[in-house]
DOLO-57580 format. One record per atom (N, C-alpha, C): z, x, y. Coordinates in steps of 0.001 Angstrom, whole numbers, plus 500000, padded with zeros to 6 digits. Atoms other than C-alpha are relative to their C-alpha. Example, Ala and Ser with C-alpha at 12.3 -4.5 7.8 and 13.67 -1.06 7.14 Angstrom:
REM residues 2
500000500890498810;507800512300495500;500000500900501200;499940499180498810;507140513670498940;500730499230501090;
REM end
This chain:
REM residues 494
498710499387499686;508669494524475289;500174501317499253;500088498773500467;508541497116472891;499384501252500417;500937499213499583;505539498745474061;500763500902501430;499505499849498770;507242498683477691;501607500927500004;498882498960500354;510798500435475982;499678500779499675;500464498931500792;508713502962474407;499722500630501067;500244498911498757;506959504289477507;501330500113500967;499087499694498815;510070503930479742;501355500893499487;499079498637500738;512618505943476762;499238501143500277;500770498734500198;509763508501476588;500159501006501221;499622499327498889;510181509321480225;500939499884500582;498562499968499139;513753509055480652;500171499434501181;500097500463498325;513327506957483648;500861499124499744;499017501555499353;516288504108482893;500737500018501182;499477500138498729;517669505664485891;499422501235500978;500871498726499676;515021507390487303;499715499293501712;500074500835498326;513885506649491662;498839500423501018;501186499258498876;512097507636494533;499286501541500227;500078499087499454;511847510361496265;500815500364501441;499436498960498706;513639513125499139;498343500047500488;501274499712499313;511207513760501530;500410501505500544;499912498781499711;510340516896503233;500264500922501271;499807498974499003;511218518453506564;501406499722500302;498960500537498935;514315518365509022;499716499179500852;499874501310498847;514569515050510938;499580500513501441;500839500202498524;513006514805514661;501458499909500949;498690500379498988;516341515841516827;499937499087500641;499808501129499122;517596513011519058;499586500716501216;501062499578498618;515884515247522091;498520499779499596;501285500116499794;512770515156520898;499670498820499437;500179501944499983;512925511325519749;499618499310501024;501030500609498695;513238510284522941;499173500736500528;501202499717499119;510865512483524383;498567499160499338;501071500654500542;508659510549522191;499741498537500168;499154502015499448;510370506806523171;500399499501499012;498547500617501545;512594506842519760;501119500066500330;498711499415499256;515874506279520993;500613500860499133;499374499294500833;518214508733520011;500598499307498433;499391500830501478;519965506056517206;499356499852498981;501069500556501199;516878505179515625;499764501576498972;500575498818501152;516887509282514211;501702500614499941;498604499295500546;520090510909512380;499818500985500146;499688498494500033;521014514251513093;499750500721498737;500504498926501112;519262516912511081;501293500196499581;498298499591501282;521851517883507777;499612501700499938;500139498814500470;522205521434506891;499188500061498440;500356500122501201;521316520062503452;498193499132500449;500762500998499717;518155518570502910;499692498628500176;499409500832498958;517360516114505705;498709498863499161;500581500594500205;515443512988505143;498498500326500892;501166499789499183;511746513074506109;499586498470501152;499962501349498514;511003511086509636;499362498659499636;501002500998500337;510056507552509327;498311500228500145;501351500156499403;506113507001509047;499306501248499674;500666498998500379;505208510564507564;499804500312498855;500043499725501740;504156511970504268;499437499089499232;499965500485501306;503052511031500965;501258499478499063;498702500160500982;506783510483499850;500229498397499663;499806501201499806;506483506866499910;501412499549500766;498490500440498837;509123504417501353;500979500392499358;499152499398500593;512491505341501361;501455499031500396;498735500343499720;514373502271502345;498860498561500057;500505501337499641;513291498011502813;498769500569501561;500743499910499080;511999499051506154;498755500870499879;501118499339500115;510094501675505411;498826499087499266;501321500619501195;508106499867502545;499333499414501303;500842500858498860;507019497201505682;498864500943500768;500719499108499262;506283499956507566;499148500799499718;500907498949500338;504377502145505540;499061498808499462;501231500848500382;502362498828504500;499677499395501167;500354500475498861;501950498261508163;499932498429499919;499122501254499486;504174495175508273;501000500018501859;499108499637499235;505780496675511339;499253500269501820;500729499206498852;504765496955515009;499887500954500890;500393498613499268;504596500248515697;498867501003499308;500648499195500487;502354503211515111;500647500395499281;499201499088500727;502542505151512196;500683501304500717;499540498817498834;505099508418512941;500919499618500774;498763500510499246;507506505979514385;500677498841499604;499110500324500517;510285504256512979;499806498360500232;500233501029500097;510195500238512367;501386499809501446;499242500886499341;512090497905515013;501644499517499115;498921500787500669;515640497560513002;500907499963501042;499079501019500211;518602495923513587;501360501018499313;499208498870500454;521579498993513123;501309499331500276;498423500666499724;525479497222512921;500582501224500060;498599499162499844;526970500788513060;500802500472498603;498856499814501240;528720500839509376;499026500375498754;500418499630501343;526232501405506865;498548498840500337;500688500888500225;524061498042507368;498890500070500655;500903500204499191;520788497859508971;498966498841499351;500702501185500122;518176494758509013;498631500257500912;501134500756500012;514665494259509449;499290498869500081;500270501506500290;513017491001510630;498510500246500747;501277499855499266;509389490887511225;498645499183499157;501156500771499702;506017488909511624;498387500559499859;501915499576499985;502122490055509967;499555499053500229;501126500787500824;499085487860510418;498769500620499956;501608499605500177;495654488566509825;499287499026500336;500975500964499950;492737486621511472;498696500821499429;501423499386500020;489473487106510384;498969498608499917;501309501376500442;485833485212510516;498804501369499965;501299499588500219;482308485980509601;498873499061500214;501692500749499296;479630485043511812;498606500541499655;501070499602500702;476974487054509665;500530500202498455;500104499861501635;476574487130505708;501089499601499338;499144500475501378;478811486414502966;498714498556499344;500278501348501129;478016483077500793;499853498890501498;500515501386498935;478552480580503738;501310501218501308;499157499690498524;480528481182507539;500799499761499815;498542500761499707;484041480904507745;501175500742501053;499122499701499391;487166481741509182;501039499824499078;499013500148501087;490641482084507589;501297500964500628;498658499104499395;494325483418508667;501192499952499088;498979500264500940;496863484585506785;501112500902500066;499063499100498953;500745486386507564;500855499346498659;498404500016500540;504126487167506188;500623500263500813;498700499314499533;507480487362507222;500872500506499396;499384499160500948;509719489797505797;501110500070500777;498501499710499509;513306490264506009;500677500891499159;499365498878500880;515154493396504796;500879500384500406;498895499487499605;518193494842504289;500118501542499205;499788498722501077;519185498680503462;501740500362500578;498736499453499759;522506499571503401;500570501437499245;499603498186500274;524231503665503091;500960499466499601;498684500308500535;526506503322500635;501262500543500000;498644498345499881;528191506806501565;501096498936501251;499159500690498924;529289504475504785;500530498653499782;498994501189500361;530278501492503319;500635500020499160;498979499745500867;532013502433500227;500459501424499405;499638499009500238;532159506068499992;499435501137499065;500691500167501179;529124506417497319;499187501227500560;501019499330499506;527377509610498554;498815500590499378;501464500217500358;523932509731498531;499540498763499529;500559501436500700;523806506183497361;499745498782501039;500152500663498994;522059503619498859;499402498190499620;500707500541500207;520703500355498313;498931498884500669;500814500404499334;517821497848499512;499513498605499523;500149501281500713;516764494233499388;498570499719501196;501247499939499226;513207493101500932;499813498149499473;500328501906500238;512625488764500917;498462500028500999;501096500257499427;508658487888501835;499793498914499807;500255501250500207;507715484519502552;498280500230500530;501345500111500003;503390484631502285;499652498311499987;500677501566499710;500943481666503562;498529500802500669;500989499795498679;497832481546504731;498498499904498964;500892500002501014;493961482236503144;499155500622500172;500460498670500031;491655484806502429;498246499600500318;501485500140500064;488184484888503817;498822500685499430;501201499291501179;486642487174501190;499976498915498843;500172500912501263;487670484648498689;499391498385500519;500515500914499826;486655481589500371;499005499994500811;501300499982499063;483435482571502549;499364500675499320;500934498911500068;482266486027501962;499604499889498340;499999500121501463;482823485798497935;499961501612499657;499413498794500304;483682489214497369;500794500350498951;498717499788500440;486461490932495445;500855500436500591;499185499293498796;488006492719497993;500845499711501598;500239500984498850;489620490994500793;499951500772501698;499650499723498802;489485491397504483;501066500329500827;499020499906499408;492725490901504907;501388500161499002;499100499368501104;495342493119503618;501442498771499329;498628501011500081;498275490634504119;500186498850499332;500293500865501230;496433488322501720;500534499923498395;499887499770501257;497705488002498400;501265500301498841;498994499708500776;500219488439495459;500933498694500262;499346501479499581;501136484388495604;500386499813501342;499872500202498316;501204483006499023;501451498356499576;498892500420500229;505078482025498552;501352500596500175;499004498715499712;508605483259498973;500379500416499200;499655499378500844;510038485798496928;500963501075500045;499163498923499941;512490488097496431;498743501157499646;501020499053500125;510374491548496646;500510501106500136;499868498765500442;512314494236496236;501863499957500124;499001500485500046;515886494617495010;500478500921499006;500100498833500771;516956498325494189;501364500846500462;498794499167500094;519828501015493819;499293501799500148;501230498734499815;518559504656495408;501468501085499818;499297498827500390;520648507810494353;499198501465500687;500792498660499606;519920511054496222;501216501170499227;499511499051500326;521054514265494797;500032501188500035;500254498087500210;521739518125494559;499110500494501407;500492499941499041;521195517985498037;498954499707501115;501324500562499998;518750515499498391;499059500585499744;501115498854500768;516479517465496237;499481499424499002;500696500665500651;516221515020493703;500404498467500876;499827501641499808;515829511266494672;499484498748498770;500379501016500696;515849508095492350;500247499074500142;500102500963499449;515511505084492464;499805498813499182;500296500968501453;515817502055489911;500207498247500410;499949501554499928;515529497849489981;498826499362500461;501358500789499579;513215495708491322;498958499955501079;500890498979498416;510209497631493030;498735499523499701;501442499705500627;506597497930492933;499415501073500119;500588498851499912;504499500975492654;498973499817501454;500492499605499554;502852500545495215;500092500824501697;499698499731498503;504986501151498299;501022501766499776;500242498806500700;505921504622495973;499115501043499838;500803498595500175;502963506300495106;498156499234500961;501327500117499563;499337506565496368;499998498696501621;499850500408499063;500338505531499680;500470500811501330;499149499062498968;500967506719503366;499550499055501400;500332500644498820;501219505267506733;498659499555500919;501365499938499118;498151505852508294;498873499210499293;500566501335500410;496418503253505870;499599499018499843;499583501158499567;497799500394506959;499710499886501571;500400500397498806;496643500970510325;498764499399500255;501483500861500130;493605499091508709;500176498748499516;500294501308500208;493209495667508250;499465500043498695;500557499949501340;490868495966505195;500712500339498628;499662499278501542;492009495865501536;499641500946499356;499894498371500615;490203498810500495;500320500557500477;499582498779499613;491887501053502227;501421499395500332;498487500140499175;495243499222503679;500845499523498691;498779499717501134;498353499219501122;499447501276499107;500116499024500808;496791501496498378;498496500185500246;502217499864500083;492544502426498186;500083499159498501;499947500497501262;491800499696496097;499555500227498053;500329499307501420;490325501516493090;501069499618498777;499107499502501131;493430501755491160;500632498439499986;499931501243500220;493896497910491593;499186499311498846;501353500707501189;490587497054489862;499934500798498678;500422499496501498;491145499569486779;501249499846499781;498946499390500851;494648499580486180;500818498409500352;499073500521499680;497796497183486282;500666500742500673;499446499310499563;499090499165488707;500677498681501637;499930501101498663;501715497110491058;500501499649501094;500192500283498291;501619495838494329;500955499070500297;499102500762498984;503695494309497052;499451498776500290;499023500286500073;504890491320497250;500797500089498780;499416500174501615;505370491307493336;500462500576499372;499546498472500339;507903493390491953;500614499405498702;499645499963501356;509284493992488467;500970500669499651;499295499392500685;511425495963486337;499631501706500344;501063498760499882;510588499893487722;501129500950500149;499272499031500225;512023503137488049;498955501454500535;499958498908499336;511170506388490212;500339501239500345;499122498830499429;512226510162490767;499463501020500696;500986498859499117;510796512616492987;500769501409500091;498911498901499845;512078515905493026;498931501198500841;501003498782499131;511236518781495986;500147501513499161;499977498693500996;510358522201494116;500027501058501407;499797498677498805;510256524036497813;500247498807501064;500140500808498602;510613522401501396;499184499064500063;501492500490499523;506725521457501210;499350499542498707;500733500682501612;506084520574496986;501315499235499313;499400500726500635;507177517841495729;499358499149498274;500551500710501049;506743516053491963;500695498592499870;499992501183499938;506743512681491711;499650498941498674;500496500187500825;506922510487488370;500461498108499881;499281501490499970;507882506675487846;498828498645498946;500504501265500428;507293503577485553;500525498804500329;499481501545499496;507288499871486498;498978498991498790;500625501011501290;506956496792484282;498833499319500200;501310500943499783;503655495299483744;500434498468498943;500273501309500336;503763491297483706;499693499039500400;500958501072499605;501086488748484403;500992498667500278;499095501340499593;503822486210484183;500690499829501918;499543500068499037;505303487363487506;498893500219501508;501497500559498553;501525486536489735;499821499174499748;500479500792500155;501614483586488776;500045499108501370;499924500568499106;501235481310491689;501731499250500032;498607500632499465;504859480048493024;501134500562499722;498652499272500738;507082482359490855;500612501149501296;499273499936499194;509840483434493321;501079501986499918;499663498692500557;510725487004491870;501675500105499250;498783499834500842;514182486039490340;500189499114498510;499274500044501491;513782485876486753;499600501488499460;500061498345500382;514764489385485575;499948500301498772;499960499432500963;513949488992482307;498958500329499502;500672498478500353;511366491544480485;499009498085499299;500718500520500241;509612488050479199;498622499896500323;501769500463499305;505483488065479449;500038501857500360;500190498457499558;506176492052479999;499054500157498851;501034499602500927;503073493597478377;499930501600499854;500187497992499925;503752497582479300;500268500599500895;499600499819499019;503997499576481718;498828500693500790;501058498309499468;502295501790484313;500486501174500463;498838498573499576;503390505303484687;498915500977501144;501056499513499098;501809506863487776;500726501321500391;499410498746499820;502390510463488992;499637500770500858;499997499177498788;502075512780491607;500389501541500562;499304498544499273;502047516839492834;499650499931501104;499976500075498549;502409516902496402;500203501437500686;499972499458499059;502220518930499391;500234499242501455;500426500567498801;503695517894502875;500847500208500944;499260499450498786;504699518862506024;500397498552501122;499550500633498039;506433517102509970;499752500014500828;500016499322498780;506273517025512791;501501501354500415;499453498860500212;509668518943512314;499600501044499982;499880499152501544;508453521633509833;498459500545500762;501805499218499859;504523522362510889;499264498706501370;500693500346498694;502875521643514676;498850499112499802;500641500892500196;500151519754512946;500201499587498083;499555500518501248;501665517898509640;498522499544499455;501274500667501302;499633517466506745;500226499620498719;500088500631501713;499670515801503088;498899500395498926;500959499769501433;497817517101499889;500485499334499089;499504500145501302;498330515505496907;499232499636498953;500807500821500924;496752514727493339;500670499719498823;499005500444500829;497969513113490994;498957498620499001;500654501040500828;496975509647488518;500798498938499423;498749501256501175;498363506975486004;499256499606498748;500269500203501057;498575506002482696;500251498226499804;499692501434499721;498295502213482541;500467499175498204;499369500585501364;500272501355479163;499986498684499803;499792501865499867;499570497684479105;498838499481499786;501152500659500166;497484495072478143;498914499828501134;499724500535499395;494900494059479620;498024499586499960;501261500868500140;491477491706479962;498557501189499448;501219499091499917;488124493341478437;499201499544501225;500163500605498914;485876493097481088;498086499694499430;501173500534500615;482910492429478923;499706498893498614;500685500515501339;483307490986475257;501354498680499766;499235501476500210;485302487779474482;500870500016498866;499351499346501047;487738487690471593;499573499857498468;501125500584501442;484796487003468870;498904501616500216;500432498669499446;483764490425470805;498229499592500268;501318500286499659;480334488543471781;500321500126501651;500123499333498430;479547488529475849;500657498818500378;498821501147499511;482576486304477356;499105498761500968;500633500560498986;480166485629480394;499298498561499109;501229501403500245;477500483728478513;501457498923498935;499466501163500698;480356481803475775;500681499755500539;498613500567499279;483387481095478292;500770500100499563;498647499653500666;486074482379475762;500632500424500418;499347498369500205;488556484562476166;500161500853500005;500284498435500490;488404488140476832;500717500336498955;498632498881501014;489710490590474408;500916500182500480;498814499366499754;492476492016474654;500259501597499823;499819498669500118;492856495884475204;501257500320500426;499172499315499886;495179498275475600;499850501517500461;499825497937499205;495644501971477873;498862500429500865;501139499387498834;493643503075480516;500365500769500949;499669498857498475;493665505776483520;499533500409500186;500592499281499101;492685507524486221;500761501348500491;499690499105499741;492827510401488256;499882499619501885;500112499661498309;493061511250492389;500131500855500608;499724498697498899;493085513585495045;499791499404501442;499870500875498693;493753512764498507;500596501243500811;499275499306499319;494638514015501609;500349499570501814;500126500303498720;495682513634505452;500397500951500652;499776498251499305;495658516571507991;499884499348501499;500080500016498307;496335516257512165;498840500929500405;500653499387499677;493889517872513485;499867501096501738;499930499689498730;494348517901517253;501026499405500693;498724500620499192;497798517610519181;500431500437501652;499859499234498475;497530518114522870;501660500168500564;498487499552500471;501354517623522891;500659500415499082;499248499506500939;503441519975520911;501178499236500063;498934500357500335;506527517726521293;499634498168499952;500069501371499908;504566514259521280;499418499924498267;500579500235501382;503056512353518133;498453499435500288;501738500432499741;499736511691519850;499145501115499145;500462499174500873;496888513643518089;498648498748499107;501042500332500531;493917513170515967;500316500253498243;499946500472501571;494414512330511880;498766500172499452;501176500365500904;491568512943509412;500413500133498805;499320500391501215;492278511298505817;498813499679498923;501075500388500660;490426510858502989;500577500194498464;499468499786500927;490674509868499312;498527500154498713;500762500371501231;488927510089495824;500384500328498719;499294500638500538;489697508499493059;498977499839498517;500692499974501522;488108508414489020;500703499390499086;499525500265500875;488730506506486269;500082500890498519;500345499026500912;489393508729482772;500347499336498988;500027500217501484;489965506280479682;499878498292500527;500129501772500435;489023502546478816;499179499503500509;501660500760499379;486758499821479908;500259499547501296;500206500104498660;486395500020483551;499269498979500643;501442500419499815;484521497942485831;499577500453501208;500451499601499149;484440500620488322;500231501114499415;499891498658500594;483414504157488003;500894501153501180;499106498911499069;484628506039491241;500391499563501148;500056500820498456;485791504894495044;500343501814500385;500194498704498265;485315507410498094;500699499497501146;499912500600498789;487007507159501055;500282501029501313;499933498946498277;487043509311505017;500541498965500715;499798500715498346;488225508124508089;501181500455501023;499661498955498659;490025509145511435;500689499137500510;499021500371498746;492950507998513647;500626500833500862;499627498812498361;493619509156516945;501391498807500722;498824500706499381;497290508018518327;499815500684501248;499939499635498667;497417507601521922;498371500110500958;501191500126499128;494219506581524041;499876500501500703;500577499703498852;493884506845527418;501504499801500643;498661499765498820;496516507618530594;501087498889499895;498958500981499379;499364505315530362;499879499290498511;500014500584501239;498734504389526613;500447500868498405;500214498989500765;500488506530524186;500516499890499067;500099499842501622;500954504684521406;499001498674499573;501275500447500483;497630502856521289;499255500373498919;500531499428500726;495509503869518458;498727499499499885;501231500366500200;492061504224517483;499249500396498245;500371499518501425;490710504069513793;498523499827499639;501319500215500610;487675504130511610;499911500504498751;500786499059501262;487196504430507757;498911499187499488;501341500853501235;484475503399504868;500725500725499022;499847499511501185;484711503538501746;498996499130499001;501308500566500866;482363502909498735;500810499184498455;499899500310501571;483443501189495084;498663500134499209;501260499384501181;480794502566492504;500223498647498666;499754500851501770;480878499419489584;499423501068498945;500461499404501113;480625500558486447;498982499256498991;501393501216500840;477581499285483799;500665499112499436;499590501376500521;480174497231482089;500334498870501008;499864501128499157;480688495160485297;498390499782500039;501110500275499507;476934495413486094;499481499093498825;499923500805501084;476414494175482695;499898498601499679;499992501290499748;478065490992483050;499008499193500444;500988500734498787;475713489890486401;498870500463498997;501685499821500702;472431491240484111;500183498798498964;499925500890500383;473383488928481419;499946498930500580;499929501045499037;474092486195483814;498731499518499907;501625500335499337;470909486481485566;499036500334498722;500602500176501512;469058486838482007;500196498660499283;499828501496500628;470444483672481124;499401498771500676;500536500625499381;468728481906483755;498910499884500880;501511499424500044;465573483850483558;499802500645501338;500101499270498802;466167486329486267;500277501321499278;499819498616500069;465348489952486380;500142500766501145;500435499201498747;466408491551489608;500607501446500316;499259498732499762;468036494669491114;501074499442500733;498696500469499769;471760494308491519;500348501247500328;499022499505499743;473653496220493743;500887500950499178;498240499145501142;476259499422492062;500592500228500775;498445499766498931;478119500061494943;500269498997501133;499170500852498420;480341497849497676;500429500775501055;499583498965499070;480360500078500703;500855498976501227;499566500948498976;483275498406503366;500678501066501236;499603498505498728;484267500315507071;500280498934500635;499306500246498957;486346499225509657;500159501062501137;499761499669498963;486726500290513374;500931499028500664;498961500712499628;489880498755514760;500640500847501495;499141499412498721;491819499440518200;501493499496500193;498797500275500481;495340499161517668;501208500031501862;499381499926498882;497228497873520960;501678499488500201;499042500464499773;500803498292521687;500856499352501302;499520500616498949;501646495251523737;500997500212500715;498765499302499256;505124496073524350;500824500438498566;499112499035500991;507935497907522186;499874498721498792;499266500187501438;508432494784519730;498205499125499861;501640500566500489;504061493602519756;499123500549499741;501168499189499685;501274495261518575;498607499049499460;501757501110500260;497539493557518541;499066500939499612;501400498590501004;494848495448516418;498955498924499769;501747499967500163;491195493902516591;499393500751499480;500543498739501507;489208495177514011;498386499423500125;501571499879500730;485369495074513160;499511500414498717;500717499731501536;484454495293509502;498787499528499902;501098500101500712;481088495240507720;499751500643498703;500068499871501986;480534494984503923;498570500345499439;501550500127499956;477033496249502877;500286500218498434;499940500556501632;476470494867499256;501549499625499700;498849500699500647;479170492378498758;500144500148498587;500344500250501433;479793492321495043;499863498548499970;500000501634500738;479373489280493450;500465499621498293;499511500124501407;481217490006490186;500681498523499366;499372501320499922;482950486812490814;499083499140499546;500826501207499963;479541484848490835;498716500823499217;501117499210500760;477227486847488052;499168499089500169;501084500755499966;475093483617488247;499501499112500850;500785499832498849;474157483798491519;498749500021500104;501219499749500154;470502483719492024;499761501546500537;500495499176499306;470412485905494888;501210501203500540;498479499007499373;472635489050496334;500897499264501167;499284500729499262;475420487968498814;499500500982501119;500630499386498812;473997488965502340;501313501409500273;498739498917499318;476129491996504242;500447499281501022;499072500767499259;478808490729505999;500537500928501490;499668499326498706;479935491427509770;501414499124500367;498765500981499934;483815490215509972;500535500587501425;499024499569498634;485495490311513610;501207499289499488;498650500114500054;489370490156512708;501056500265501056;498701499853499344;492853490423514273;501433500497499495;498641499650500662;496170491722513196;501167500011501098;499094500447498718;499141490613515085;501525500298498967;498612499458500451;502532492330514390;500999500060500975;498648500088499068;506158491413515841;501371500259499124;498872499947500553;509247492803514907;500787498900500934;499437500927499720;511735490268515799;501486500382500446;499426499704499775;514651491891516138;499755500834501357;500484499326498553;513126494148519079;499658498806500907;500837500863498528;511552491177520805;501482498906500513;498813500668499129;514985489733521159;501039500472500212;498935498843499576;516568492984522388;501319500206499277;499007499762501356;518460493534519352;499997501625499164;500650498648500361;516309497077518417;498937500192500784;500861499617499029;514283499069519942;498942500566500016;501416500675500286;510414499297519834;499157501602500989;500566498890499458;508175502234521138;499737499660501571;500033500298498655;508410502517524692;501709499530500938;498817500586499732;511869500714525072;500734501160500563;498817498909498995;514018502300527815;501300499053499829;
REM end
């Protein structure tokens, strides 16, 4: 607790928040010309306007968004979730992930495995319900089930399926107070969040099935406490725009192992089992479809991971954990660095959101004991297929994890202990090709194809042999619920 008051006085964040985003809103003419009804977009402000659902680096900026920018939602990115609008301030969110996946080549043994949330959110404008301008706040409930076929087939670290994970249980998951200001120029944002639906995130991500690449690029999972959705904590956010198109971005959230524990429900708010924090950060660049004919995102940025947290080699007698079964150590501070980016490339309509996306990140660790040294990642989405399909999508990334010698380490010991000398694997290269189909305004079905070449096996250092490369055919099945029972309205909806 101390540790965790020290970094969060230092950066003045007790009432620190999100972020403003960056262009003028998508007039209600050119919404619907796109099949957003006019309601679903607010009239551009003279002041600065909010940036359109589904664009930017600014992270989410409301319950729905978070879903949506973690592709909980069934629409393409670039277009606004399925809510649920009463008119006064209130709007609601109700919607349906699952993930199938199997592997009929490599891993450890064959399997199959499915796993989904349902999320229910509320954001309410506080300017319209009590008079609070610029104030807003947001509540997000996830109920997780289901089971992961990297962890029970392939044996991996990484799973197949994004929607896997962070206790498969219900929870309160986000439960926050957002302040915009000075013309929505600064935005903040304080209570119970996670970093990850904040920073090092953007729509077009989540139009992948795969954990390395869908919610955050997992890199900054495996070196840092840096944290993730469903599991939220004690956090704090502020983003402030320095022009139209640069924004800075700074925020800490509480690090505590107590709140992953299997079944814990996200309402005990007290700082108990808190070990630190992580302070992550961000200079940005980013344009609209508003603002620039083909929108794009720069940004680089990193984090400082103030918190305890497992060695990943020496035990707390500081001998090799692997071979005695103790205890890791216990450390303290670590971080990285990033640079990232996403650029349109090709928009045969100037007033549509079809077009061609190319994104790509990379990512370095710069202090402590790692057990990865760098992740890479490219890849391409094209919204809008073929004649009569125009908010179909088509994706494809890879990406590599580089281990570092103190993970490789481990598995050499291992296999030394049981009189093996072989060549182990340093990088986990994983790629997806997915086709993203929108059934109707409130369904979308995404079939995916992944292949893993060099599974890790950090999990299983005393393995004899490498874990084969894996060939996973998956599914992703997304229903807003409120659209499918003509309540909101869904891409396409006349």
């Amino acid at each position: 607790m101390t540790r965790l008051g020290a970094v969060l006085g230092a950066l003045g964040l007790c009432a620190a928040g999100t972020i403003g985003t960056s262009a003028q809103e998508l007039p209600a003419r050119g919404a619907e010309a796109i099949g957003v009804p006019a309601t679903a977009v607010r009239p551009a402000l003279r002041r600065r306007a909010q940036q359109p659902p589904g664009e930017g680096f600014g992270g989410a900026d409301s319950a729905a968004e978070a879903a949506d920018t973690l592709g909980q939602t069934a629409t393409p990115p670039s277009l606004p979730p399925g809510t649920l609008d009463l008119g006064n301030g209130l709007s609601f969110l109700l919607n349906y992930t699952g993930q199938g996946a199997i592997n009929p080549v490599g891993g450890i043994r064959q399997g199959s495995a499915w796993a989904g949330q349902l999320f229910f959110g509320i954001d309410g404008d506080l300017q319209r319900l009590a008079g609070i301008e610029g104030g807003s706040f947001h509540v997000a409930v996830t109920n997780r089930h289901g089971r992961s076929l990297a962890q029970d087939s392939i044996g991996n670290n990484t799973s197949v399926q994004e929607i896997y994970g962070g206790g498969q249980t219900t929870r309160l998951t986000l439960l926050s107070y957002q302040q915009k200001l000075f013309d929505n120029r600064l935005d903040i944002e304080v209570g119970r969040l996670v970093a990850n639906i904040n920073f090092l995130n953007s729509p077009i991500y989540c139009s992948f099935q795969t954990n390395s690449a869908c919610g955050n690029p997992t890199f900054v999972f495996k070196t840092s406490n840096f944290t993730f959705w469903p599991v939220s904590s004690w956090g704090a956010h502020a983003k402030g725009w320095l022009t139209d198109t640069v924004f800075v971005h700074v925020g800490a959230y509480e690090v505590n192992p107590l709140h992953q524990q299997p079944g814990d429900n996200g309402l005990d708010f007290s700082l108990k089992g808190a070990t630190g924090a992580i302070v992550p950060f961000e200079l940005g660049y980013s344009t609209t479809f508003a603002n620039d004919p083909l929108p794009r995102n720069y940004g680089i940025g990193g984090w400082y991971d103030a918190s305890d947290y497992a060695d990943p080699v020496r035990d707390v007698t500081g001998r090799a954990a692997v071979l005695t079964g103790l205890n890791p150590m216990t450390r303290f501070g670590r971080s990285g660095v990033y640079a990232r980016f996403d650029q349109m490339v090709w928009r045969p309509d100037p007033t549509g959101i079809q077009g061609l996306t190319l994104f790509g990140v990379a990512m370095a660790g710069t202090s402590g004991r790692l057990v990865e040294d760098y992740f890479l990642e490219i890849g391409a989405l094209q919204t809008g297929t073929f004649a009569g399909r125009p908010y179909d999508t088509v994706g494809f990334v890879i990406n590599t994890q580089k281990f570092s010698p103190l993970a490789l380490s481990n598995i050499a010991l291992a296999q030394a202990a049981i009189g093996l000398d072989r060549r182990v694997p340093t990088q986990q290269v994983m790629m997806e090709l997915n086709y993203g189909i929108q059934v109707t305004p409130a369904i979308r079905l995404t079939p995916n194809l992944q292949y893993i070449v060099n599974p890790d096996q950090t999990r299983f250092p005393f393995r004899p042999r490498n874990i084969p490369d894996a060939v996973v055919v998956g599914a992703k099945l997304s229903v807003d619920l409120f659209t499918l029972a003509g309540l909101a309205s869904g891409p396409g909806s006349r």
